[in-house]
Structures are given as C-alpha cells and as structure tokens.
C-alpha positions as CSV (number, residue, x, y, z in Angstrom):
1,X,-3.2,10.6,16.6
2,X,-0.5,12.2,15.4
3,X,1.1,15.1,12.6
4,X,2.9,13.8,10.7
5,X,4.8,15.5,7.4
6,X,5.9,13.4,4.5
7,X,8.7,15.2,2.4
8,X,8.1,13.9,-1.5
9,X,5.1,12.2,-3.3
10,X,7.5,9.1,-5.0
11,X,6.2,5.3,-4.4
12,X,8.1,4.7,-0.6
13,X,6.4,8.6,0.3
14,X,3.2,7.4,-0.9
15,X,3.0,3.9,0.2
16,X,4.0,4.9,3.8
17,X,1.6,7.9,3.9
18,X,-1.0,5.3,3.2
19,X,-0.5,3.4,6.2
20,X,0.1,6.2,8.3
21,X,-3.2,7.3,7.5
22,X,-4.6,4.1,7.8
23,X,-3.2,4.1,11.6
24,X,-4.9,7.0,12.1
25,X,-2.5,9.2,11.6
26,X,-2.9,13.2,10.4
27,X,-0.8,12.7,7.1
28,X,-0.1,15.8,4.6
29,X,2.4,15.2,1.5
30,X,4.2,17.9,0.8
31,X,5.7,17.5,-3.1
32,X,7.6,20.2,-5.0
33,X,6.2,19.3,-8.4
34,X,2.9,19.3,-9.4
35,X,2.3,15.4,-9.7
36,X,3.1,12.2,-7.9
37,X,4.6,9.3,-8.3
38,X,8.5,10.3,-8.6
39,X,10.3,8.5,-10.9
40,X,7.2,6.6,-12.2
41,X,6.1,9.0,-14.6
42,X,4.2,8.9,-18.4
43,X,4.4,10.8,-21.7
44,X,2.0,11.0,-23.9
45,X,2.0,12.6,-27.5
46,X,0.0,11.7,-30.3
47,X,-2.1,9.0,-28.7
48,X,1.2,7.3,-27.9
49,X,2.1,6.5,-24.5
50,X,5.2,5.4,-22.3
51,X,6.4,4.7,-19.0
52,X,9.4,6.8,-18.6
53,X,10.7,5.3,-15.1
54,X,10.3,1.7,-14.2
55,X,8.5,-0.4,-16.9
56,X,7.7,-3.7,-15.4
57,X,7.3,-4.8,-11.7
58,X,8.8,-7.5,-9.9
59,X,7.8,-8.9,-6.7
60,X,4.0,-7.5,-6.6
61,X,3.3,-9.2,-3.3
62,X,4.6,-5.9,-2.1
63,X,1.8,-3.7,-3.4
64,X,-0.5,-6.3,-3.0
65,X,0.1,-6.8,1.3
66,X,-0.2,-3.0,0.6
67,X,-3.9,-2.5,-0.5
68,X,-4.6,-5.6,2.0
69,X,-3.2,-3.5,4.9
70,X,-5.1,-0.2,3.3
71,X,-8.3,-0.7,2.6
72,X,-11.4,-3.5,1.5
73,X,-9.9,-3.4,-2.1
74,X,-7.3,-5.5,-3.1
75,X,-4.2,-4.0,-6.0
76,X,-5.9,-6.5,-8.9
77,X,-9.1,-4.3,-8.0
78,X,-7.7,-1.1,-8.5
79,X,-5.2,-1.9,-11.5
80,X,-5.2,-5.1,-14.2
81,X,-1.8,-6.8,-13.5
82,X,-0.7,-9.3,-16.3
83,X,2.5,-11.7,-16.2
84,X,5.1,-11.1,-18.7
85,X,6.1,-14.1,-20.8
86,X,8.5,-14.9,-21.7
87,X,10.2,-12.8,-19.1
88,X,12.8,-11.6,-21.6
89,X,14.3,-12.5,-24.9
90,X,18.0,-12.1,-25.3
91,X,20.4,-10.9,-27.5
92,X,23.7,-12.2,-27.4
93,X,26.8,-10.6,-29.0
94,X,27.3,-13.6,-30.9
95,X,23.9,-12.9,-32.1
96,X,22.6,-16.4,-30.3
97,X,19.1,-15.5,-28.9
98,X,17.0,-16.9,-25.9
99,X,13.5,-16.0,-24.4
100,X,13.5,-16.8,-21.2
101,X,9.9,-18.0,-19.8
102,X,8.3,-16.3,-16.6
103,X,9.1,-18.0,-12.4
104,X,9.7,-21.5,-14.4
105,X,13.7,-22.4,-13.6
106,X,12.7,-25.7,-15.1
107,X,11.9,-24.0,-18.5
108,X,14.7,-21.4,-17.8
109,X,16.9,-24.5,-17.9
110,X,15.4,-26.5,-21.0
111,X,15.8,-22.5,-23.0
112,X,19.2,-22.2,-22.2
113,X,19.9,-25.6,-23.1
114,X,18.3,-25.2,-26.0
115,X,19.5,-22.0,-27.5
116,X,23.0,-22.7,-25.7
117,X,23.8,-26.2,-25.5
118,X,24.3,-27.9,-22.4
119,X,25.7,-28.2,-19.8
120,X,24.4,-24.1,-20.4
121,X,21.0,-24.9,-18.8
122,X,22.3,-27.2,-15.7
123,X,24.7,-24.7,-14.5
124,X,22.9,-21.8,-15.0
125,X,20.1,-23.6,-12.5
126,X,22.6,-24.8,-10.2
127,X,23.9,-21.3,-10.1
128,X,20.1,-20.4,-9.4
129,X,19.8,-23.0,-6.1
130,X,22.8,-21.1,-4.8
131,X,21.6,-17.7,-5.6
132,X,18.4,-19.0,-3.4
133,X,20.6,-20.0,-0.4
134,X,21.4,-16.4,-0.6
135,X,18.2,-14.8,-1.3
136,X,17.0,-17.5,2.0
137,X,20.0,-15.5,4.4
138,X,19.3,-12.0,3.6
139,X,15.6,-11.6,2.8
140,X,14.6,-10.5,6.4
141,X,17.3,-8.2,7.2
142,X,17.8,-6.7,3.9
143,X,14.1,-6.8,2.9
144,X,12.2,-6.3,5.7
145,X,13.8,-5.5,8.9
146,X,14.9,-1.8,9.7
147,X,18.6,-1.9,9.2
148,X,20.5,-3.6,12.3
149,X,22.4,-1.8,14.7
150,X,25.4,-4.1,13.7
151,X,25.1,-3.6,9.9
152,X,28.4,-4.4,10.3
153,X,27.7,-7.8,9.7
154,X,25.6,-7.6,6.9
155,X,28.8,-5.4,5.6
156,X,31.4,-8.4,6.1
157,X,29.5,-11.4,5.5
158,X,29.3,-12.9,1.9
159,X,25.5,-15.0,2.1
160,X,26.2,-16.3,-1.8
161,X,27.8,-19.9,-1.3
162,X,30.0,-20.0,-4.2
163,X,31.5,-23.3,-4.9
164,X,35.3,-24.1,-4.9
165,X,37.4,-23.6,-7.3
166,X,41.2,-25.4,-7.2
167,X,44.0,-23.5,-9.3
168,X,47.4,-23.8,-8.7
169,X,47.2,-25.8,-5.6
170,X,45.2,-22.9,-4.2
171,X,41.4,-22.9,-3.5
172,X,38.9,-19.7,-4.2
173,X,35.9,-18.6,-4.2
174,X,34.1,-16.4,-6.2
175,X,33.3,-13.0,-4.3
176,X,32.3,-10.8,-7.0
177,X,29.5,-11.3,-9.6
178,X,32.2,-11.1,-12.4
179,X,34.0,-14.1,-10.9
180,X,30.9,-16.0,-10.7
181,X,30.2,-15.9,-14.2
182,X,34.0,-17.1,-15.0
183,X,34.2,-19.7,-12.7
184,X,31.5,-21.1,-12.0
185,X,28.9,-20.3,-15.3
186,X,31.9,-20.4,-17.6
187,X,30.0,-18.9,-21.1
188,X,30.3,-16.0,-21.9
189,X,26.5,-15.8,-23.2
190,X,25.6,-16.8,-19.3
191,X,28.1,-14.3,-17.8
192,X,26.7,-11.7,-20.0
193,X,23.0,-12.8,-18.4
194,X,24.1,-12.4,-14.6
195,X,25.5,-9.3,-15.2
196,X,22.7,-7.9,-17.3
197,X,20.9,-7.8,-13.8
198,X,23.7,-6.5,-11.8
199,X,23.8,-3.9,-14.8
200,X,20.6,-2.5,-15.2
201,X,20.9,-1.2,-11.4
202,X,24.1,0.8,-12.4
203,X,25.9,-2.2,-10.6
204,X,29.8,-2.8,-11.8
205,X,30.0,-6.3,-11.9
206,X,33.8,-6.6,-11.8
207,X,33.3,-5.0,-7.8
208,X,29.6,-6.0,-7.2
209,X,29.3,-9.0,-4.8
210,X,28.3,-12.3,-5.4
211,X,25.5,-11.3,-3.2
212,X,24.0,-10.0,-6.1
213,X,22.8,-13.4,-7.3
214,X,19.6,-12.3,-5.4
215,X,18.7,-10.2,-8.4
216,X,18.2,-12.8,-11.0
217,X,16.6,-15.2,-8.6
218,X,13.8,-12.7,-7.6
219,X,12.6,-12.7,-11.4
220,X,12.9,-16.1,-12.0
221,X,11.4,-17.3,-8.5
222,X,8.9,-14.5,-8.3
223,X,8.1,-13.5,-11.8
224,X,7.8,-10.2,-13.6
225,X,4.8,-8.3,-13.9
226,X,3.0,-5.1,-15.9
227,X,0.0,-2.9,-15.1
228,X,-2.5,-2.5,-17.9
229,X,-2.3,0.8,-19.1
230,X,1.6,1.4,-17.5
231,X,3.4,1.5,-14.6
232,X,1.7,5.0,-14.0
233,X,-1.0,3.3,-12.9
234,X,0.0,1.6,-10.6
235,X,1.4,5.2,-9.1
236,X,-2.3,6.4,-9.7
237,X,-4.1,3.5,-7.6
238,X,-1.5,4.0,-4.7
239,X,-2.4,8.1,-4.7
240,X,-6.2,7.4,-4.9
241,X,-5.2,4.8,-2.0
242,X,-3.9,7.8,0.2
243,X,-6.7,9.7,-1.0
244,X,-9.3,7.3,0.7
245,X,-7.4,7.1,3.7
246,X,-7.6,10.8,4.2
247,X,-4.4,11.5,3.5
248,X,-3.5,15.5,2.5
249,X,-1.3,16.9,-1.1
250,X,0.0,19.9,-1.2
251,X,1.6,19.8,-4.7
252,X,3.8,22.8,-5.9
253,X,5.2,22.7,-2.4
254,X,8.9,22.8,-1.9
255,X,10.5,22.1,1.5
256,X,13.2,24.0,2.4
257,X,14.3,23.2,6.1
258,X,13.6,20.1,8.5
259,X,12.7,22.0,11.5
260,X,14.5,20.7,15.0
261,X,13.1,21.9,18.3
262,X,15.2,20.0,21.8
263,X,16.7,17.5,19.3
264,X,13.3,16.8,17.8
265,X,11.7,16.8,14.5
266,X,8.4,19.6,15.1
267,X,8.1,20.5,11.2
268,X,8.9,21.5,8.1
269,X,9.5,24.9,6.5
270,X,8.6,25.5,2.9
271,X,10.0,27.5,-0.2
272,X,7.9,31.5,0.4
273,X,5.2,32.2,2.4
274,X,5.6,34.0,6.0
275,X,7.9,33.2,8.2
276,X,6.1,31.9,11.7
277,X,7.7,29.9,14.8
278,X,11.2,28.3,15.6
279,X,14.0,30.5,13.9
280,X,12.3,30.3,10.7
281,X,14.3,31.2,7.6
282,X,11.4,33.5,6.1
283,X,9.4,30.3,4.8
284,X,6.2,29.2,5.9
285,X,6.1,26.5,8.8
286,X,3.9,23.5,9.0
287,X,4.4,21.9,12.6
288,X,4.3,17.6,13.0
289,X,4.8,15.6,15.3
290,X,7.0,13.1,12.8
291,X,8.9,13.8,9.9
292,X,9.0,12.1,6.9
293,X,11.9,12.9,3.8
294,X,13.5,10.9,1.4
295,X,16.9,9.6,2.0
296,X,18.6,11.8,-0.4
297,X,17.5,15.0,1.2
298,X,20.1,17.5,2.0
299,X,21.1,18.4,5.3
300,X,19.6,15.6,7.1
301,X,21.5,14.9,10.5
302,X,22.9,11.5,11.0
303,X,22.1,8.3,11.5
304,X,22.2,7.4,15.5
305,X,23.9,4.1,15.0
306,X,27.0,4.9,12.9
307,X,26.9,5.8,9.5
308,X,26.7,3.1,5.9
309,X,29.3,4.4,3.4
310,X,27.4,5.9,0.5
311,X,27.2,4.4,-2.8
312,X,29.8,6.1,-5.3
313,X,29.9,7.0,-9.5
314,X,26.3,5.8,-9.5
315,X,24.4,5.6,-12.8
316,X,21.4,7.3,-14.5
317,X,19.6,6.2,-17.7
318,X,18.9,7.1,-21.1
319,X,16.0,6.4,-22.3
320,X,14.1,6.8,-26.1
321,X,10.5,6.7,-26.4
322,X,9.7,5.5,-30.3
323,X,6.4,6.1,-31.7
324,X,6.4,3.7,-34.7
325,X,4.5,2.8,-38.1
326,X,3.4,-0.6,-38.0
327,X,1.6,-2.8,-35.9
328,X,3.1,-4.6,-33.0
329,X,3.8,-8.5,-34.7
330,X,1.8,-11.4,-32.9
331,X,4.3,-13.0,-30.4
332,X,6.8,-10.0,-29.7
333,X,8.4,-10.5,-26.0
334,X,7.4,-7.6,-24.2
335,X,11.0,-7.1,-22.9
336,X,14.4,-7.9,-24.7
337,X,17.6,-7.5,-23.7
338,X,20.1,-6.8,-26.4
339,X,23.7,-7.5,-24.8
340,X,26.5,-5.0,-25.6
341,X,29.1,-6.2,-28.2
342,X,31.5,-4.7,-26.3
343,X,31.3,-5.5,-22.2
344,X,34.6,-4.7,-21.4
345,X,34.5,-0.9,-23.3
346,X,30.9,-1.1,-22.3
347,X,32.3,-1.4,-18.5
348,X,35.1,1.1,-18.9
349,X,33.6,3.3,-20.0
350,X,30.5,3.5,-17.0
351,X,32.6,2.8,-14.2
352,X,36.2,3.6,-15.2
353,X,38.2,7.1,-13.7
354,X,36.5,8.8,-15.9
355,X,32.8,7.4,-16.8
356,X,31.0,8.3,-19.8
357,X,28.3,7.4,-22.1
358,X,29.3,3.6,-23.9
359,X,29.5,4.0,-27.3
360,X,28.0,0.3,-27.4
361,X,25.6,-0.1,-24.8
362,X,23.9,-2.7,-23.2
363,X,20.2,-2.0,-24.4
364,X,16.4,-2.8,-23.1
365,X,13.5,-2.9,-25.1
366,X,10.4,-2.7,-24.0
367,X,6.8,-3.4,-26.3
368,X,4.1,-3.8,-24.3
369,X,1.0,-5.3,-25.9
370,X,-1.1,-2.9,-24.4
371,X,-3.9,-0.9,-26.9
372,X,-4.1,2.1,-24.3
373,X,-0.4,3.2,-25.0
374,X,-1.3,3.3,-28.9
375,X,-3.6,5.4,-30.8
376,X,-4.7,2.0,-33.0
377,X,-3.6,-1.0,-34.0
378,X,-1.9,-0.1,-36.8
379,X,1.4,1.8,-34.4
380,X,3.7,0.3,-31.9
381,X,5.1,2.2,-28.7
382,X,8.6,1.3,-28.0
383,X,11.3,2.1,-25.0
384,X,14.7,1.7,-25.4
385,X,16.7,2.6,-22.1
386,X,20.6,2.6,-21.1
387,X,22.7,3.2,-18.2
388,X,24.8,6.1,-18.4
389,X,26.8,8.0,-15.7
390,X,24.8,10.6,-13.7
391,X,24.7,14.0,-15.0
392,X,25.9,12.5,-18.2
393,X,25.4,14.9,-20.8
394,X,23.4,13.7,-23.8
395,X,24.3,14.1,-27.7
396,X,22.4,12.7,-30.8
397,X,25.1,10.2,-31.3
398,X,24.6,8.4,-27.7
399,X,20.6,8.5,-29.0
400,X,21.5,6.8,-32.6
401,X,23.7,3.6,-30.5
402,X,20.5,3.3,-28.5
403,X,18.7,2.5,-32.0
404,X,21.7,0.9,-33.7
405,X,21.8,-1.4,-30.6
406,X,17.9,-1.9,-31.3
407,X,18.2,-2.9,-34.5
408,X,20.0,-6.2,-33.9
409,X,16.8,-7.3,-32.6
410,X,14.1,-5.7,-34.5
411,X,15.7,-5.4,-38.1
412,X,14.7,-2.4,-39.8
413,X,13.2,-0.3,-36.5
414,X,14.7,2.7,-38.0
415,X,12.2,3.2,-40.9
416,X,9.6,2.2,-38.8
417,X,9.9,5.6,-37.0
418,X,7.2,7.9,-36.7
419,X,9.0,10.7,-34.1
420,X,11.4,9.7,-31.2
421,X,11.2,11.5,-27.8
422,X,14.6,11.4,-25.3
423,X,14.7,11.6,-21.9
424,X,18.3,12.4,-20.3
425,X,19.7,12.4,-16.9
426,X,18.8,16.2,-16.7
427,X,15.2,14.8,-17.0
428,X,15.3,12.7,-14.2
429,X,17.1,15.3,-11.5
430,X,14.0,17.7,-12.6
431,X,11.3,15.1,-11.9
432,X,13.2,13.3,-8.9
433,X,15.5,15.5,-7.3
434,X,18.2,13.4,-7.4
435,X,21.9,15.0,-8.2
436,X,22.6,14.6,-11.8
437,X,19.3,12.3,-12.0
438,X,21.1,9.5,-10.2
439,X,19.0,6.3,-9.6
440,X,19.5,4.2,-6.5
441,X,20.3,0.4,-6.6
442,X,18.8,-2.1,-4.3
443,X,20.6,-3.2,-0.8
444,X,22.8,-5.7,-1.0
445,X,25.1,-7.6,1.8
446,X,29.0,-7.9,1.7
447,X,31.2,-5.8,0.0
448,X,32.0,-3.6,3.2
449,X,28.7,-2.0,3.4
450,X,28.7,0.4,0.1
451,X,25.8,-1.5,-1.6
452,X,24.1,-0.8,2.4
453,X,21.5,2.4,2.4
454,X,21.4,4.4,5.7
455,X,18.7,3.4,8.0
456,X,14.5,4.5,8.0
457,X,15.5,5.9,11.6
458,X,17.6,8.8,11.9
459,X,20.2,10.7,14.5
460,X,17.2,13.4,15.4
461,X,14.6,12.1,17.4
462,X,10.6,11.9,14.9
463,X,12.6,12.2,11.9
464,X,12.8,9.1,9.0
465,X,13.8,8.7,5.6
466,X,12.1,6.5,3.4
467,X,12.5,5.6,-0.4
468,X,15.3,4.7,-2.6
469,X,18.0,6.7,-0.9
470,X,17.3,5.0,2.1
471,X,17.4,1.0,3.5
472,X,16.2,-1.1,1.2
473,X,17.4,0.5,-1.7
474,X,16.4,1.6,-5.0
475,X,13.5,0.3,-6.9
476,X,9.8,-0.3,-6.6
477,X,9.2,-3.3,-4.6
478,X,12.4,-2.0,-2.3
479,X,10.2,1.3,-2.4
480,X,7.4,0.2,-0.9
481,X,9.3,-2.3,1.8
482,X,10.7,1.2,2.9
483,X,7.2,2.7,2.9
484,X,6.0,0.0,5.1
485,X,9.3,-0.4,7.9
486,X,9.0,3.7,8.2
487,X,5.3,3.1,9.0
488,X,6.1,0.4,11.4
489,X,8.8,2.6,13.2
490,X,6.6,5.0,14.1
491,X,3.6,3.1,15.0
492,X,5.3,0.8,16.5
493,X,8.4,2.6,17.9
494,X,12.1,1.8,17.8
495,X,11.0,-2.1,19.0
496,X,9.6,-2.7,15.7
497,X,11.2,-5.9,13.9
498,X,9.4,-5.8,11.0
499,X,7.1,-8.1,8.7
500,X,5.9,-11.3,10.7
C-alpha cells in the first residue's frame, strides 16, 4: 500500500484517485479551492441553475467502466443519464437549418439531405466512413495507451484517408480539416459543420489535421449525453465515489512545491503551515510515495522520453447564463449551433497575429429540459458559450453578439430576459488554474505533434500528470481516460499497455 498525493480535485484528479483507492492505495487530494470538480462547475441564482464548464457528455462508456471498476454501483445508479435528441439543430449563415438526430448516420444522412439537398447527405456519410477508418487507427494509442515512446509517429502520420483529388494534372490530398470540407464535402453549410467540431475545441481548422474527423464521428457513432440535474452531477457522483473508496480532501489547500528526494517524487509542500523535512521552502510537507499533478502545473521536470511541442494561442470561452420569462416550448433541441455569418473574420480574428474576441461568433445554445435547473415551469435556463482567445478581456459589446448571434435562432430571446450572468476567461483561470483560463483540446495525430499532450509518466521517478494538460487531452471523456492510464502506471508499472 502506498502514499500517494493527487495535486487538483478536476474530473482526471478525481477519477484516478478513485481507482487508486480502489487498489488500495492511501489517496489524499489536495485542491486549492474549496470545491471539486474543476472546470465542471454550477451557478445557481434565483432558483435558476447552469452548467458553467462542459454541458453535455459524449462517450459515457468512460464513466460508466469507471463505477464498474469502483465499486457495486453502476454511473446510471448514482446519476439519471438521458440521450440528447436530436443531437443538435443547426443554424446556417444562409439561415438553412438542420437538427441532426442522435448515433443514427442513416438519419444524419436522410437530415442533411433533406434540409440540404443531395448529394449533401451521401457525402457527408461517406466523409463519416472515412472519419471511422481514422477513429479505427488511433483509438488505442491516442485513447488509451500511455503515450508511446516513439510519438514520433503518431506526430508524422496522417490516419484520416482522404480521397484524391486531380487538379492541374497534379493529385492531392486533403491534410487539413479546412481542405476536407473544400474538396471533398464541397458546401459550405457541410464545411461550416466539420469545422463547428474542430471549433468548439479552440481548433483552427485552416491548420488542424484531417485527423480531426475523429471529432464528429465520436458524436455521431457514440451519441451525446446529459445528467439530470447538470453536468455537476456527474462531478458530485465521481467525489462521493472517492469518498466510498476512502479516498482523503483537503480543500483550501494549495500546493506549492513537488518535493524531489534522489530523483524521486517523496511529497508535496503546501501554501503556510511549518516548514518540516527536505529543504522545505517554509510550507508544510505531506510525504508520498507517488505524486499526482495536473499537466499544466508549473515547474514540473521533463518528460523522460523527449518532449511533445506544446499547444500554442489556445482558446478560452465566453459563456452567458440567461434566466428567462417563458416557459421552455415543447420540442426545443437541447443544443443548437448557430454558425457564424462570418467564418473567415470569425477565424481571423481567434487565430490570426493578433487574436481577439469575433465580433460574429460562432454560437452554442444550450436548453436543457430539465425542471431542477428552473424554479417552475413558467422560466427557461439558457447557456450561450463562445470561443475566445485566452486571457481575452471581456466588454458588454462581446456579451450583446453572444445574444444577437442567439437570436437568429430563438427570435425575440432578448425580451425574454429575466437577468443575464457572464462568465469570462478570468473566471475560468480562478476556478481552474489555467493561464488566462485556457481550455485544452483533445489529442490528435499528425500535424508534427502540436495537437500531442506530454505523457501521464514524467522525467522524475513517482511523479504523473493527469488531466487535460496531459495525454489524452482536454475534455471529459479524455479526462477520465487520463485518470484511468495514470492509475494503471502506477499499479501496474511502466509495463502497463493500457485498456484490454
């Protein structure tokens, strides 16, 4: 039995505390503010409610082999799960609409062909068989294998087989997302689709790889799901899951130093207290035998096997919280898209030299149908959310093209509204820790390595990093892949392989 010390409550700290403890393990989670969770967070005002981080979850089988591997209770015991559908209604700038319905590509296709016109449907689902040939090549090693020794490979090899395409005697292929949608989706309306995936990760799609075809395949092969009550629940069940496995919270606790003792990990030093053994800076020392932190912590020594070129000019979000008049009407998607007018400024303006807030953004709505985020049935709680560049700062006008953007989808939302509530980039570096409130994207191959994350294993012997800033990537299923490889490292040891 070991000590070990986990750096951060967010969903990858929590999920591999869990199965640390489970292990039998001596877990304590050491968390600087008072709550868990990270980034999956709630407000409430008024009897209103919101999920101010991640509003629906795809890919549940990862929470679900979770609880299996946890405990007798299984995730639909601890928290009501409920498919979305239609997945997502759509919003073109043409003003052409689509809802799309939930894991059905054969109804994908007979929407888009619909609302589109064919050949719309047909290419979109041939583009989807090839996404799956991707998605088939680089689910193990990006998913659920620690990060190879030769990433290398990974880095250089493109796994989306794009089609050919003959132009002036010359054959190419499509290596970025951007020049799948030209050449091989050729409508605008679909192009503006892929990328809406590629963009709500704070991906550029003019320089993101084809590999990102993954993205939209995952939703539409797996489905998209929401937890009764919010996606705070679901943070809640995981933490009552530690909690039965034993597993300690110190909240209010803020680490300082990763202590190092013969090129070993033998603690961590926090924020106060006295100062006790191994050079201590004047903090208080908690000894372990493994360390835990999340990828983005500072100072953390590097990885032993070379290191993944970090990620740059990545995004945050902007989100509005609406608390509205009105009830919520009878058949209202619970997500919809509403596509910028303006993709190219939209573009320029988040990943250009000099990135700043689009003054017509790309917008998501979310409405659940949910009677616990609403004090009756007479009001409607509604998120509208944007990427924005990190650290961006945040003026009423960027708020108002939020709800401008809004309105081409539900006419007359403004007089609707009750009291708005925004939450800014500056919101999410408080409650995260991450610089500027930056959020991570998930692993992708190709593209030299930049879309890699450094590895769960580290350059000093016990130490690991788990979460968003580290292999797989950023968001919650990749969260809780990276809670479960970090588990398997040290359990298992360096020989570990992951997932059978």
């Amino acid at each position: 039995m070991a000590g070990i010390a986990v750096i951060g409550a967010g969903m990858g700290a929590l999920t591999a505390a869990a199965r640390l403890a489970v292990a039998g393990h001596r877990v304590t989670v050491y968390e600087r503010t008072q709550t868990y969770g990270g980034a999956v967070r709630r407000f409430e005002r008024d009897g209103f409610g919101f999920d101010t981080g991640p509003g629906l979850l795809p890919l549940p089988a990862v929470y679900r082999d979770l609880f299996v591997k946890t405990g007798k209770e299984p995730l639909e015991a601890c928290v009501e799960l409920v498919q979305v559908d239609p997945s997502a209604r759509h919003v073109f700038a043409d003003g052409t609409e689509v809802a799309l319905p939930n894991a059905s590509r054969a109804g994908v296709v007979a929407a888009l062909d619909a609302a589109l016109g064919a050949p719309a449907g047909q290419r979109w689902g041939d583009f989807l068989v090839r996404a799956r040939e991707a998605w088939d090549r680089t689910r193990r090693p990006l998913l659920e294998e620690p990060l190879w020794d030769d990433w290398s490979v990974l880095a250089a090899r493109e796994p989306y087989p794009a089609v050919p395409h003959k132009r002036l005697l010359r054959t190419r292929r499509a290596g970025t997302l951007a020049e799948v949608g030209a050449w091989e989706l050729r409508d605008p309306r679909l192009t503006a689709l892929l990328e809406g995936h590629a963009l709500a990760y704070g991906l550029d799609p003019r320089v993101t790889p084809a590999s990102a075809a993954v993205l939209p395949y995952m939703e539409h092969a797996f489905g998209t799901w929401y937890v009764r009550g919010g996606m705070r629940e679901l943070a809640r069940a995981v933490h009552e899951r530690c909690l039965a496995r034993r597993v300690e919270f110190v909240f209010g606790a803020e680490v300082t130093r990763i202590l190092e003792k013969d090129g070993r990990a033998v603690g961590v030093e926090l924020a106060g207290g006295t100062a006790q053994a191994f050079g201590s800076g004047g903090g208080e020392v908690r000894e372990a035998d493994f360390v835990v932190a999340p990828g983005s912590a500072a100072g953390l020594p590097a990885r032993a096997d070379g290191e993944v070129a970090p990620q740059q000019g990545l995004p945050s979000r902007l989100t509005v919280l609406l608390a509205l008049r009105g009830a919520r009407p009878e058949g209202t998607a619970h997500r919809t898209v509403v596509h910028s007018v303006d993709r190219d400024g939209e573009s320029e303006s988040l990943f250009g030299t000099a990135p700043s807030v689009p003054a017509r953004p790309t917008v998501t709505l979310l409405r659940p149908d949910d009677p616990a985020l609403v004090p009756d049935g007479a009001h409607e709680a509604v998120t509208l959310s944007a990427v924005v560049p990190a650290g961006a700062e945040i003026h009423e006008a960027h708020v108002d093209a939020l709800v401008a953007a809004a309105e081409r989808a539900v006419p007359g939302l403004r007089d609707r509204v009750l009291w708005r509530e925004v939450r800014t980039p500056a919101d999410i570096a408080r409650e995260t820790g991450a610089a500027g409130g930056a959020v991570p994207a998930p692993a992708l191959a190709a593209a030299g390595g930049r879309l890699l994350h450094p590895a769960n294993s580290t350059g000093l012997q016990g130490l690991f990093t788990v979460g968003g800033w580290s292999h797989p990537g950023g968001g919650l299923p990749h969260a809780g892949m990276s809670g479960a490889l970090v588990s398997g490292l040290i359990v298992e040891g360096p020989q570990f392989r992951g997932s059978q």
